[in-house]
Structure formats: structure tokens, C-alpha cells
PyMOL Python script that loads the backbone (N, CA, C, O; Angstrom):
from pymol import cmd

cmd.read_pdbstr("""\
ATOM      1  N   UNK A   1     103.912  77.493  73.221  1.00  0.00           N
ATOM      2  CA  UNK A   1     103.815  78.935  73.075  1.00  0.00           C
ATOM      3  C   UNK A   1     105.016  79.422  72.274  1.00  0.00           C
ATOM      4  O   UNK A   1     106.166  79.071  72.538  1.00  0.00           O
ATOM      5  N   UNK A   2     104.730  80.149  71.402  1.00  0.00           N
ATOM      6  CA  UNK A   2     106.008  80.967  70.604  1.00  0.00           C
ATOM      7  C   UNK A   2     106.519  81.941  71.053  1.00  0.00           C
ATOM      8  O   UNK A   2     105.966  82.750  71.797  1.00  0.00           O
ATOM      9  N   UNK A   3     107.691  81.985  70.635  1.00  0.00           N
ATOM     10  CA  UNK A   3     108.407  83.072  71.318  1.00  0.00           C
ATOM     11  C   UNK A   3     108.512  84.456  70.039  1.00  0.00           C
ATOM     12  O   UNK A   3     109.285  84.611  69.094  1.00  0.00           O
ATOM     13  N   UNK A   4     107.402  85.256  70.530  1.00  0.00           N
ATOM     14  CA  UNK A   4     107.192  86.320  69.788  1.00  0.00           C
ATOM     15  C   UNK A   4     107.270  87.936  70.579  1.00  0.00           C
ATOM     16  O   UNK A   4     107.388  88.168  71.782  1.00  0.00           O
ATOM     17  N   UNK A   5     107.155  88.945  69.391  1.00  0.00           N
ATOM     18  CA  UNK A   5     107.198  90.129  70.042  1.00  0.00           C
ATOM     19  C   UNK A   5     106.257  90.281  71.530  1.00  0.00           C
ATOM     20  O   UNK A   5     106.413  90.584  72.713  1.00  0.00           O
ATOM     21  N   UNK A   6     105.034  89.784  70.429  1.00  0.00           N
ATOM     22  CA  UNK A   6     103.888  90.130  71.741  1.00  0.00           C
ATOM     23  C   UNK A   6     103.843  89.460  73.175  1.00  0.00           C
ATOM     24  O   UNK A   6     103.281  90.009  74.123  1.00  0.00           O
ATOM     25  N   UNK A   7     104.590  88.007  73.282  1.00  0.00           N
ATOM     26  CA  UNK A   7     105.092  87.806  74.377  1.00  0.00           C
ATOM     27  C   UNK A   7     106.293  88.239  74.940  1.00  0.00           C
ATOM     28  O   UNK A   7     106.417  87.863  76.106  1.00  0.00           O
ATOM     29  N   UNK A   8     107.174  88.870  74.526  1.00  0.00           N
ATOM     30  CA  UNK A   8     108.374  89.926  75.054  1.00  0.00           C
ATOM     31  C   UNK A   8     107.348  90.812  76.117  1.00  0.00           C
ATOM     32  O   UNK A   8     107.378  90.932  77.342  1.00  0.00           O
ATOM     33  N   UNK A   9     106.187  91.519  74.801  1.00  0.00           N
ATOM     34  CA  UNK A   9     105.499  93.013  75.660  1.00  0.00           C
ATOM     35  C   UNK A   9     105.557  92.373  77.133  1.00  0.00           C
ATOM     36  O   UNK A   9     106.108  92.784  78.154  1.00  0.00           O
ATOM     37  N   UNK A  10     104.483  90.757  76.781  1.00  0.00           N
ATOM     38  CA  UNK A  10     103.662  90.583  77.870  1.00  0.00           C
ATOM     39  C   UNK A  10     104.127  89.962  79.120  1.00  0.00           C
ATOM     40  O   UNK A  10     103.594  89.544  80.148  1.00  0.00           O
ATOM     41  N   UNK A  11     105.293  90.055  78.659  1.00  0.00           N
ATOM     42  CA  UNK A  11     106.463  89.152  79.682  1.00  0.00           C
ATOM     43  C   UNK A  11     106.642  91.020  80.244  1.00  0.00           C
ATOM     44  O   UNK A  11     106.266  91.245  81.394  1.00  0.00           O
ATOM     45  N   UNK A  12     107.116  92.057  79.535  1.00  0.00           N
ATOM     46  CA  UNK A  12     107.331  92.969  80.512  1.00  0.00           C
ATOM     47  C   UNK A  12     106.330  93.962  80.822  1.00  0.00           C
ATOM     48  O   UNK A  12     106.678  95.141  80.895  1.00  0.00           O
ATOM     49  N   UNK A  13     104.753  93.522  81.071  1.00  0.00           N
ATOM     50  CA  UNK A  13     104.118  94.410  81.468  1.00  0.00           C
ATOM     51  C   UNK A  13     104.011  93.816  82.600  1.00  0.00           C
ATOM     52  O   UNK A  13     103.993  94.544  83.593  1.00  0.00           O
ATOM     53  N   UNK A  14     103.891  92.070  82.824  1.00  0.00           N
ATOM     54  CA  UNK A  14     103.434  91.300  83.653  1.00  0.00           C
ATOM     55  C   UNK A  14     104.482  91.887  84.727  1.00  0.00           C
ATOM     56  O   UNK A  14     104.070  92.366  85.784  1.00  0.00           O
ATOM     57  N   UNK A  15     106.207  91.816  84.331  1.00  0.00           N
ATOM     58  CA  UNK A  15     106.914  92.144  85.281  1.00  0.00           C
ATOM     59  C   UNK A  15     106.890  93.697  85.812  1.00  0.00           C
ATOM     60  O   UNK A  15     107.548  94.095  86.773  1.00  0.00           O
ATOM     61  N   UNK A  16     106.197  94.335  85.178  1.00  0.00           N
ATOM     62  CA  UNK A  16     106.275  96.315  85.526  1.00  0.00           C
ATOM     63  C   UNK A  16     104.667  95.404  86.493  1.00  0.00           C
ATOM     64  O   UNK A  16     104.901  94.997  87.632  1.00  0.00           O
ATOM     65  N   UNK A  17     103.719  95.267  86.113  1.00  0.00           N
ATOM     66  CA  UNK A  17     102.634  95.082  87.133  1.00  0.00           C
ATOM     67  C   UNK A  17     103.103  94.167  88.579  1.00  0.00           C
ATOM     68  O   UNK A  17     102.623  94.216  89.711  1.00  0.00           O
ATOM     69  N   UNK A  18     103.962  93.531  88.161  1.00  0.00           N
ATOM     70  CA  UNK A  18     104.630  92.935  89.512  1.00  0.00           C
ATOM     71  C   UNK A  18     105.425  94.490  91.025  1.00  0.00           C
ATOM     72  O   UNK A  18     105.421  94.704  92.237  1.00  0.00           O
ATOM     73  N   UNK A  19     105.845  94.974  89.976  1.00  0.00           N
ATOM     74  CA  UNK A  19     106.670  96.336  90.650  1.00  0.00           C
ATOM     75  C   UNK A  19     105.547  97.076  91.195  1.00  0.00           C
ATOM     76  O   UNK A  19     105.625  97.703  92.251  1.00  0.00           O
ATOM     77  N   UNK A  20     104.325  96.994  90.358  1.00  0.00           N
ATOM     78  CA  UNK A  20     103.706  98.519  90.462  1.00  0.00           C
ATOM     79  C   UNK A  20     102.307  98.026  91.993  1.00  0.00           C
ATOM     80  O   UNK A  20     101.572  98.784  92.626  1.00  0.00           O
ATOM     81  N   UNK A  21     102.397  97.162  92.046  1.00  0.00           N
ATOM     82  CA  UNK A  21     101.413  96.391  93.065  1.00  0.00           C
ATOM     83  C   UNK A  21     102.073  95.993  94.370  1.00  0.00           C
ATOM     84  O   UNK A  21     101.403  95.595  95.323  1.00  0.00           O
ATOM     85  N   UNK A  22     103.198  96.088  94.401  1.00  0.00           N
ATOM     86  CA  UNK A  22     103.888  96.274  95.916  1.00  0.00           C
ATOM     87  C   UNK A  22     103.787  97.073  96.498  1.00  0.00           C
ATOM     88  O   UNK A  22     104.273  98.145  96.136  1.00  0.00           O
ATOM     89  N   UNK A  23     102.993  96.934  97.894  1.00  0.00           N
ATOM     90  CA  UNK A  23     102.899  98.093  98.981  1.00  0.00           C
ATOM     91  C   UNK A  23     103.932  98.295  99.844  1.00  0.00           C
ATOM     92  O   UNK A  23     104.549  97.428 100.463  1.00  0.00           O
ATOM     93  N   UNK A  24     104.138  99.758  99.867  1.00  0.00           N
ATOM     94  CA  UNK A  24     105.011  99.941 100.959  1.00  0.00           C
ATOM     95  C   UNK A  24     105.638  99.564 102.167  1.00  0.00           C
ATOM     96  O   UNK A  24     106.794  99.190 102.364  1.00  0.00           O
ATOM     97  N   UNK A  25     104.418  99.768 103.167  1.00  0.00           N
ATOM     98  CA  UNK A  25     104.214  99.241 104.538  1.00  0.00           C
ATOM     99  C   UNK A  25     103.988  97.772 104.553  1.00  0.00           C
ATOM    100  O   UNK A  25     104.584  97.112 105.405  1.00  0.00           O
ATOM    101  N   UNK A  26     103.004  97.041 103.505  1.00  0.00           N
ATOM    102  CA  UNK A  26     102.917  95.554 104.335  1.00  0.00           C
ATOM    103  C   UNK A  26     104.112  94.705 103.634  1.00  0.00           C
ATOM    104  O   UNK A  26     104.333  93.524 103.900  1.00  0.00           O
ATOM    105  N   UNK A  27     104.753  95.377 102.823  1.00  0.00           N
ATOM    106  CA  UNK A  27     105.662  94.007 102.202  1.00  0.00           C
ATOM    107  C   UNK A  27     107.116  95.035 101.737  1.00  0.00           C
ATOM    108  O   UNK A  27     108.208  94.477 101.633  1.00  0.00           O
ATOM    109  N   UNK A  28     107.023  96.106 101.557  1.00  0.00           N
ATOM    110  CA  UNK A  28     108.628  96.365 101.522  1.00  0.00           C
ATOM    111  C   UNK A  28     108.953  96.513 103.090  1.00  0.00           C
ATOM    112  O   UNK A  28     109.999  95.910 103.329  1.00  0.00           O
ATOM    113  N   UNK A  29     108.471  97.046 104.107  1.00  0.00           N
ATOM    114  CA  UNK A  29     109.020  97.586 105.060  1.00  0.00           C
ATOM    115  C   UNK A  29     109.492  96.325 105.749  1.00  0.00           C
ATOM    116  O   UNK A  29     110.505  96.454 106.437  1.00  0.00           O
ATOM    117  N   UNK A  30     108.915  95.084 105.681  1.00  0.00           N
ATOM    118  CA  UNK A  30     108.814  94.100 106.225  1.00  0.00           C
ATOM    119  C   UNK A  30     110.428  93.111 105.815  1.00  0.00           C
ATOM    120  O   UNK A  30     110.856  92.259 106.593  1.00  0.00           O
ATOM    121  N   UNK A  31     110.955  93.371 104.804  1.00  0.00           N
ATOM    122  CA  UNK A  31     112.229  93.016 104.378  1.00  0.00           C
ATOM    123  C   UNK A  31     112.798  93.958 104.336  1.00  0.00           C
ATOM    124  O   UNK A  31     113.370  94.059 103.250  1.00  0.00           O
ATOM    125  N   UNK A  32     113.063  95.224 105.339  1.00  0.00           N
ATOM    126  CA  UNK A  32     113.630  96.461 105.012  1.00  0.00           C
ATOM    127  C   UNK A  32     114.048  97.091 103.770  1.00  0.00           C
ATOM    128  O   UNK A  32     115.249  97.159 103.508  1.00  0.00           O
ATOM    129  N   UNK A  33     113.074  97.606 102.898  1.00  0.00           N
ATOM    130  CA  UNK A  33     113.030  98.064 101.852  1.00  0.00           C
ATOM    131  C   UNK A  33     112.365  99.132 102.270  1.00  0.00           C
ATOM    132  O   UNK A  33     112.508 100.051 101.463  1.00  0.00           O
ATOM    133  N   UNK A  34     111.673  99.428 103.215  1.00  0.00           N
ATOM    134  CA  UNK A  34     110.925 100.849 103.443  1.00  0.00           C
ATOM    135  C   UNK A  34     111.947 102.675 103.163  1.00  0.00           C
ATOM    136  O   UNK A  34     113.155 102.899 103.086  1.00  0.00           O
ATOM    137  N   UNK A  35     110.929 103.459 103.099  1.00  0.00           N
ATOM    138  CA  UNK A  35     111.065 104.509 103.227  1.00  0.00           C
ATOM    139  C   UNK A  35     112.253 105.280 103.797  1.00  0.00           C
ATOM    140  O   UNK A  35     113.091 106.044 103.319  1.00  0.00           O
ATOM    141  N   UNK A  36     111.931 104.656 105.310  1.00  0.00           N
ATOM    142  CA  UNK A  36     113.056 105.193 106.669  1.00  0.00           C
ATOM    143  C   UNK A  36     114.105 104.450 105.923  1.00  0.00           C
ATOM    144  O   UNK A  36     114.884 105.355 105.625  1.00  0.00           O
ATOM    145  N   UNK A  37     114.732 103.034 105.307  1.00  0.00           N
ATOM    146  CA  UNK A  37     115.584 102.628 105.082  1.00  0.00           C
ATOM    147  C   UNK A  37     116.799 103.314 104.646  1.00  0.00           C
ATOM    148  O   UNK A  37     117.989 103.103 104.884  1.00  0.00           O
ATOM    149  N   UNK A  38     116.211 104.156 103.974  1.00  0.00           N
ATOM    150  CA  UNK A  38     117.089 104.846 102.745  1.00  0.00           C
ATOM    151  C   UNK A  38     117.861 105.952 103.047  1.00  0.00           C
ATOM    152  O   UNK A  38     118.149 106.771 102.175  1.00  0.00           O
ATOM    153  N   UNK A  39     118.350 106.097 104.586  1.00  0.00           N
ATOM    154  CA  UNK A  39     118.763 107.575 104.961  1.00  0.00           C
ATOM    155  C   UNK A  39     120.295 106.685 104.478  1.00  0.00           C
ATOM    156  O   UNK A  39     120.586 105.491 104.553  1.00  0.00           O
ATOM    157  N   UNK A  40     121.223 108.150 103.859  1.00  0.00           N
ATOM    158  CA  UNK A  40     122.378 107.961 103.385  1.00  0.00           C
ATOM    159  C   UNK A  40     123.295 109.503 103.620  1.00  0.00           C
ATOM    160  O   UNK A  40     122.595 110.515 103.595  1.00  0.00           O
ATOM    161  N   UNK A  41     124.263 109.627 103.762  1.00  0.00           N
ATOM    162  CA  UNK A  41     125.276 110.718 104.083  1.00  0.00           C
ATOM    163  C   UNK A  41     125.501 111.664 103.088  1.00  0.00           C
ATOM    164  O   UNK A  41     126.028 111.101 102.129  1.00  0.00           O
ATOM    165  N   UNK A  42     125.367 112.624 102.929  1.00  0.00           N
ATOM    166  CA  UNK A  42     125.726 113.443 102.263  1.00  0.00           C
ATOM    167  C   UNK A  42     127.490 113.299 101.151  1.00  0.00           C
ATOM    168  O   UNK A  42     128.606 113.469 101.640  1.00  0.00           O
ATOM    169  N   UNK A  43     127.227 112.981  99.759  1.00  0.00           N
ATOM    170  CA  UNK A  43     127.983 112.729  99.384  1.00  0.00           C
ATOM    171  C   UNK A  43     128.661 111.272  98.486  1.00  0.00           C
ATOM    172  O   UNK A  43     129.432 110.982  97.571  1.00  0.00           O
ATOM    173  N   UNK A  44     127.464 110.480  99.811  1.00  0.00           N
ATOM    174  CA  UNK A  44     127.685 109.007  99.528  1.00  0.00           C
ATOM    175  C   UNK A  44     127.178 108.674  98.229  1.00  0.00           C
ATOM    176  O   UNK A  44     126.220 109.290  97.763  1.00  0.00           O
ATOM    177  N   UNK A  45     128.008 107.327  97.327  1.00  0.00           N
ATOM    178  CA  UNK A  45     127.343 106.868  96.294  1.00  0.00           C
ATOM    179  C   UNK A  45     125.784 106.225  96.746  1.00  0.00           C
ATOM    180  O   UNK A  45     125.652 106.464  97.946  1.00  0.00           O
ATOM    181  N   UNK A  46     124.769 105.620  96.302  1.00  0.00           N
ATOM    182  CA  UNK A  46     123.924 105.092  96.559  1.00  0.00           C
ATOM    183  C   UNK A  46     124.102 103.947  96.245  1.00  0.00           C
ATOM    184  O   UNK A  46     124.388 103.694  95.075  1.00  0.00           O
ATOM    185  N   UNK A  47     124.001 103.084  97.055  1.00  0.00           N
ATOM    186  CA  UNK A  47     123.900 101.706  96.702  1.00  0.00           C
ATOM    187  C   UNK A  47     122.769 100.507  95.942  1.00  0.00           C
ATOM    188  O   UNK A  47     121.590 100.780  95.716  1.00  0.00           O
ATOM    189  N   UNK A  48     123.148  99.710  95.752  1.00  0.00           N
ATOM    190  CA  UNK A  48     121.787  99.305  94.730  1.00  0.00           C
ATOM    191  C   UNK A  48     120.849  98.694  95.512  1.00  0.00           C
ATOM    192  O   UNK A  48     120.316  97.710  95.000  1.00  0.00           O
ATOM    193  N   UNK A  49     120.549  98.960  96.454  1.00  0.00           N
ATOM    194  CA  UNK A  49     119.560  98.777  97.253  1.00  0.00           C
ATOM    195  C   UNK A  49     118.730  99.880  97.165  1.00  0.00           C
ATOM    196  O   UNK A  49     117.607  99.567  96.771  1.00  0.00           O
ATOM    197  N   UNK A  50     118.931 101.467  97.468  1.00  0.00           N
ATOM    198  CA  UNK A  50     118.847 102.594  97.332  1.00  0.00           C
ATOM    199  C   UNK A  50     118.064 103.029  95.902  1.00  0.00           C
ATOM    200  O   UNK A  50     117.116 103.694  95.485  1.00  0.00           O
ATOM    201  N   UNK A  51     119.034 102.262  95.517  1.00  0.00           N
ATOM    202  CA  UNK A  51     118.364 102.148  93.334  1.00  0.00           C
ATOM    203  C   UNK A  51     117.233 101.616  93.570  1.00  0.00           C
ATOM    204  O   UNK A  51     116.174 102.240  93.510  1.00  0.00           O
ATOM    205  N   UNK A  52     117.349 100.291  93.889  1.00  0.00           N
ATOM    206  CA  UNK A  52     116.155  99.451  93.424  1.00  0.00           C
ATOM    207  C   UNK A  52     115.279 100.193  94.247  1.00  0.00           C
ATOM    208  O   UNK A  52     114.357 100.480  93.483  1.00  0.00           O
ATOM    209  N   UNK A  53     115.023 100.674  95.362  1.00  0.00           N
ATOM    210  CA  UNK A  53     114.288 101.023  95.994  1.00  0.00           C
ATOM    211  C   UNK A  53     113.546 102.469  95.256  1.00  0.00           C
ATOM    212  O   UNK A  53     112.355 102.504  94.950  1.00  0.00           O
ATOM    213  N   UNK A  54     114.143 103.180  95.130  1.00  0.00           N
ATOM    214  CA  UNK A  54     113.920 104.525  94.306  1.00  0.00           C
ATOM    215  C   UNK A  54     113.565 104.073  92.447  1.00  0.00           C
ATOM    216  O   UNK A  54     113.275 105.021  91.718  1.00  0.00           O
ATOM    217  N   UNK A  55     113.614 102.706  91.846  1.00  0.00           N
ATOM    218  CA  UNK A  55     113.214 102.424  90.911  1.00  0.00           C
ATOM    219  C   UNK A  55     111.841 101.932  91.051  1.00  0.00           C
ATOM    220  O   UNK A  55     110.950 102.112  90.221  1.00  0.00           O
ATOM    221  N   UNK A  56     111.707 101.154  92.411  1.00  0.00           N
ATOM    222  CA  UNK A  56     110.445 100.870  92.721  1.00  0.00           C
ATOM    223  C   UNK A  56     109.247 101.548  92.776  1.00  0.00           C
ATOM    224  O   UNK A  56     108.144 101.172  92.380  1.00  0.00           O
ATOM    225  N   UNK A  57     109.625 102.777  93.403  1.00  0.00           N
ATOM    226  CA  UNK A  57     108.876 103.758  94.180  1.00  0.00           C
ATOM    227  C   UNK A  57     108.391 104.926  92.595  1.00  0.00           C
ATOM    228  O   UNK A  57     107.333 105.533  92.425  1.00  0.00           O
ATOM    229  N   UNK A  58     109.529 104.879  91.752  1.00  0.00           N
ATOM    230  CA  UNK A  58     108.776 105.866  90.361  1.00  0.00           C
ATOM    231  C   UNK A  58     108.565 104.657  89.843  1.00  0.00           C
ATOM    232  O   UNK A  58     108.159 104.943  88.717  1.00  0.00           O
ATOM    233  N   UNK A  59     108.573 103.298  89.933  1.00  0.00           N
ATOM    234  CA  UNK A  59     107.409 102.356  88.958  1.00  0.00           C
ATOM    235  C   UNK A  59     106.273 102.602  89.077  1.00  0.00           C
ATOM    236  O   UNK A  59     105.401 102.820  88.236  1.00  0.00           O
ATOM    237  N   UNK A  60     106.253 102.557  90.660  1.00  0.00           N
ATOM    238  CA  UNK A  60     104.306 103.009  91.597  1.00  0.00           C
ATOM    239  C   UNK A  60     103.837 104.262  91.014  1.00  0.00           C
ATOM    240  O   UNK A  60     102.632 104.517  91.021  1.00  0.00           O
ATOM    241  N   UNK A  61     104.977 105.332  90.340  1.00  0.00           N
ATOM    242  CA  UNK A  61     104.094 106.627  90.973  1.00  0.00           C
ATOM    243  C   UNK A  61     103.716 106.931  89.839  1.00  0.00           C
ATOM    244  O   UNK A  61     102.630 107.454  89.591  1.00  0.00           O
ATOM    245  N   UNK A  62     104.803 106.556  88.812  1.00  0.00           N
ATOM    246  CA  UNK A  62     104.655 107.410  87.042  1.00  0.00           C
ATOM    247  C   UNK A  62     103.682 105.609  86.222  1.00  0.00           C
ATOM    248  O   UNK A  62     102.490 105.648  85.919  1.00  0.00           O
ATOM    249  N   UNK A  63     103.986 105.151  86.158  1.00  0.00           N
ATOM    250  CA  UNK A  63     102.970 103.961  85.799  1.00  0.00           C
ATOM    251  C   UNK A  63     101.943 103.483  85.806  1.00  0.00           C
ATOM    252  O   UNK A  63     101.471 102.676  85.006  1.00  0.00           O
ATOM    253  N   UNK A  64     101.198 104.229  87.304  1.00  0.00           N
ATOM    254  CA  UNK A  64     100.379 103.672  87.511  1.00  0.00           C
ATOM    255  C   UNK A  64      99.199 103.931  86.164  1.00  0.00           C
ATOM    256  O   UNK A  64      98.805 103.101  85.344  1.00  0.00           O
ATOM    257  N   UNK A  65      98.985 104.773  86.242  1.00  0.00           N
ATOM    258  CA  UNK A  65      97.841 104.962  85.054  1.00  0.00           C
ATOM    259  C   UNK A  65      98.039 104.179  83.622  1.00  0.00           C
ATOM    260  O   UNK A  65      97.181 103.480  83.082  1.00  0.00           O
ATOM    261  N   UNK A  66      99.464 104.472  83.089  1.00  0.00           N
ATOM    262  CA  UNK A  66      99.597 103.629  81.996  1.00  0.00           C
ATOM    263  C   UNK A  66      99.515 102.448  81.723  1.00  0.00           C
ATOM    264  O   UNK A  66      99.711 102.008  80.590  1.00  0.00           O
ATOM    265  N   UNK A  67      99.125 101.557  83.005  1.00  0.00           N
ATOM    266  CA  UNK A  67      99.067 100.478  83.190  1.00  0.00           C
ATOM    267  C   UNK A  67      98.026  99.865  82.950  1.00  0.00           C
ATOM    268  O   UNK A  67      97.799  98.812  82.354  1.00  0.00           O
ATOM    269  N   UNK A  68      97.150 100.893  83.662  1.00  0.00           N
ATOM    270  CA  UNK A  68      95.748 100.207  83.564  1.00  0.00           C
ATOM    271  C   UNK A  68      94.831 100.109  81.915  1.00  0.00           C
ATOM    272  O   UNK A  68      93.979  99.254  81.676  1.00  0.00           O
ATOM    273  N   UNK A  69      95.296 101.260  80.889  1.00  0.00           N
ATOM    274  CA  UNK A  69      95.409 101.068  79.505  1.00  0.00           C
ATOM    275  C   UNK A  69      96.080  99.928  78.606  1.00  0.00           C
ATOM    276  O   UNK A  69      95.572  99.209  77.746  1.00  0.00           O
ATOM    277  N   UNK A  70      97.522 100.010  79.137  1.00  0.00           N
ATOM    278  CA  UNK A  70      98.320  99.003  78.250  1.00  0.00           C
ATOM    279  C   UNK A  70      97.768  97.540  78.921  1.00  0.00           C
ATOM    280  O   UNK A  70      98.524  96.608  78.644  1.00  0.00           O
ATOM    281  N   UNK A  71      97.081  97.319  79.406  1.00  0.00           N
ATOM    282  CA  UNK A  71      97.459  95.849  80.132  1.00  0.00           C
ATOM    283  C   UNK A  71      95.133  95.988  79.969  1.00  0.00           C
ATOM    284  O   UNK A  71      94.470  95.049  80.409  1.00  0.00           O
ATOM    285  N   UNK A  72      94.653  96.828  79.533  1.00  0.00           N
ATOM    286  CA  UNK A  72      93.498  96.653  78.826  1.00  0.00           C
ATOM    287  C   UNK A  72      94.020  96.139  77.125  1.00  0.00           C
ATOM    288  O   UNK A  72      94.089  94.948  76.821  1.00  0.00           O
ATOM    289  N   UNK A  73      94.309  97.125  76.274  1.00  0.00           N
ATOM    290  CA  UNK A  73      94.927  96.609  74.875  1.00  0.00           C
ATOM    291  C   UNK A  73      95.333  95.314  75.253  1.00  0.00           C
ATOM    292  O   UNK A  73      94.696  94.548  74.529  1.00  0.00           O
ATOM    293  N   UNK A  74      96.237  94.514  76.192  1.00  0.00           N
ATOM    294  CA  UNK A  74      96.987  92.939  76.475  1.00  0.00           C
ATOM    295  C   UNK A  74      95.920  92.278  76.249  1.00  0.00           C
ATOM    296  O   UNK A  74      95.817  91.339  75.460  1.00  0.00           O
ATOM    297  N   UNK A  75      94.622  92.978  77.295  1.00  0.00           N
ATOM    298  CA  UNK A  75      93.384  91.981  77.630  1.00  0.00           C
ATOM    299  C   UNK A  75      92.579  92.229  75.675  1.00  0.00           C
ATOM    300  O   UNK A  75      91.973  91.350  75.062  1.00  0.00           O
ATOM    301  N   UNK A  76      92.726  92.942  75.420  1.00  0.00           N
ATOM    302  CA  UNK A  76      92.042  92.536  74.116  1.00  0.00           C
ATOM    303  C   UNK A  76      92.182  92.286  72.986  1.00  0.00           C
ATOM    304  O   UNK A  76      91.425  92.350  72.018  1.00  0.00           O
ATOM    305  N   UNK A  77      93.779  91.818  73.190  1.00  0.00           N
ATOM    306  CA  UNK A  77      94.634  91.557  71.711  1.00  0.00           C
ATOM    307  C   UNK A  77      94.232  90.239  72.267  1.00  0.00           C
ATOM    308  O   UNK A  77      93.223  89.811  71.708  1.00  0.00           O
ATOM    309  N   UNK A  78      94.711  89.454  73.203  1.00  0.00           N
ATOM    310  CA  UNK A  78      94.498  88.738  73.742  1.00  0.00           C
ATOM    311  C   UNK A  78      93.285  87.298  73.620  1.00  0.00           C
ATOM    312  O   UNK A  78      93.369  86.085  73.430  1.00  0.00           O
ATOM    313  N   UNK A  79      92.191  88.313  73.861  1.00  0.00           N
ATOM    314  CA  UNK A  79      90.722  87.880  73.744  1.00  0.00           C
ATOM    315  C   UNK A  79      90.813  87.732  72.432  1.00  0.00           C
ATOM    316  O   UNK A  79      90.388  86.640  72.053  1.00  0.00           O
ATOM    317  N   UNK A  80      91.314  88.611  71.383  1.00  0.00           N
ATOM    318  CA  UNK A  80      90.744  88.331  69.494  1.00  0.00           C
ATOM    319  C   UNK A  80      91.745  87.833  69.260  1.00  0.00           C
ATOM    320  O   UNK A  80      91.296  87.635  68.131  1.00  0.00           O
ATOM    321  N   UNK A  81      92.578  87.471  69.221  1.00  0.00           N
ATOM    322  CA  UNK A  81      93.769  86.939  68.107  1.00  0.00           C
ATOM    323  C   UNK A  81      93.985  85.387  69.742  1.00  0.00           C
ATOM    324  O   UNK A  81      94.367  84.278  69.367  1.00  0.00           O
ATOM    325  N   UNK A  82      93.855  85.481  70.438  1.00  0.00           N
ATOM    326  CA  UNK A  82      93.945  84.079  71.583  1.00  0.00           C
ATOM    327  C   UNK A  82      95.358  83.615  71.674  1.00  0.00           C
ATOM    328  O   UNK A  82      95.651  82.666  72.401  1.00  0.00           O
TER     329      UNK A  82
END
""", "prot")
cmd.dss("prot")
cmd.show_as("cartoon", "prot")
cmd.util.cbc("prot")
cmd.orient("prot")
């Protein structure tokens, strides 16, 4: 396999569809990544747990739709050019 643009894309849609297909309850809460996790003090920096968690959560929310387009175009560049 060559190492080209179009495998860069497809290397990072594969990894945004990895983000965007994690459920809350059966698999973040379960390694404490949930919701409740995230209470923090007024003031406090956030830690990168906090990040990743809040990066996770707008992967799910703003992506979802664009996903299901860009990763159709994957499936049909895909299919014609192989």
C-alpha cells in the first residue's frame, strides 16, 4: 500500500469514526470516562482527562452527520479507483 494523501484522509476518518461510535454508558462510564466524572472546582485548570473527555463528547455531537457523507465519498473513491 502507498503512502498517499488519500490514505492520510482514510487513516483520519477511520480514527474520527473510532471517536464518534463510542457510547457513553456501556464503554466510557465503565473506565470512568463518564459524564458524572467530570465534576471540577471552580477555577481549576482542566485536566487532560477532562479534554479528552469533552473532545470526545463534540466528536459525537458536531460529526455525526458529516460522517456519514465523507466516509460515503471513502466508500466510492474507493470502489472506482480500488
Amino acid at each position: 500500500m502507498a503512502f498517499t494523501l488519500y490514505s492520510l484522509i482514510q487513516a483520519a476518518v477511520l480514527c474520527v469514526n473510532a471517536v464518534a461510535v463510542l457510547h457513553e454508558e456501556r464503554f466510557l462510564s465503565k473506565i470512568g470516562w463518564g459524564v458524572d466524572q467530570s465534576i471540577g472546582g471552580f477555577g481549576d485548570e482542566p485536566g487532560i482527562k477532562v479534554q479528552l473527555m469533552n473532545l470526545i463528547r463534540s466528536v459525537r455531537t458536531v460529526m455525526r452527520v458529516p460522517l456519514i457523507g465523507v466516509n460515503s465519498v471513502c466508500i466510492v473513491l474507493l470502489l472506482l479507483f480500488g
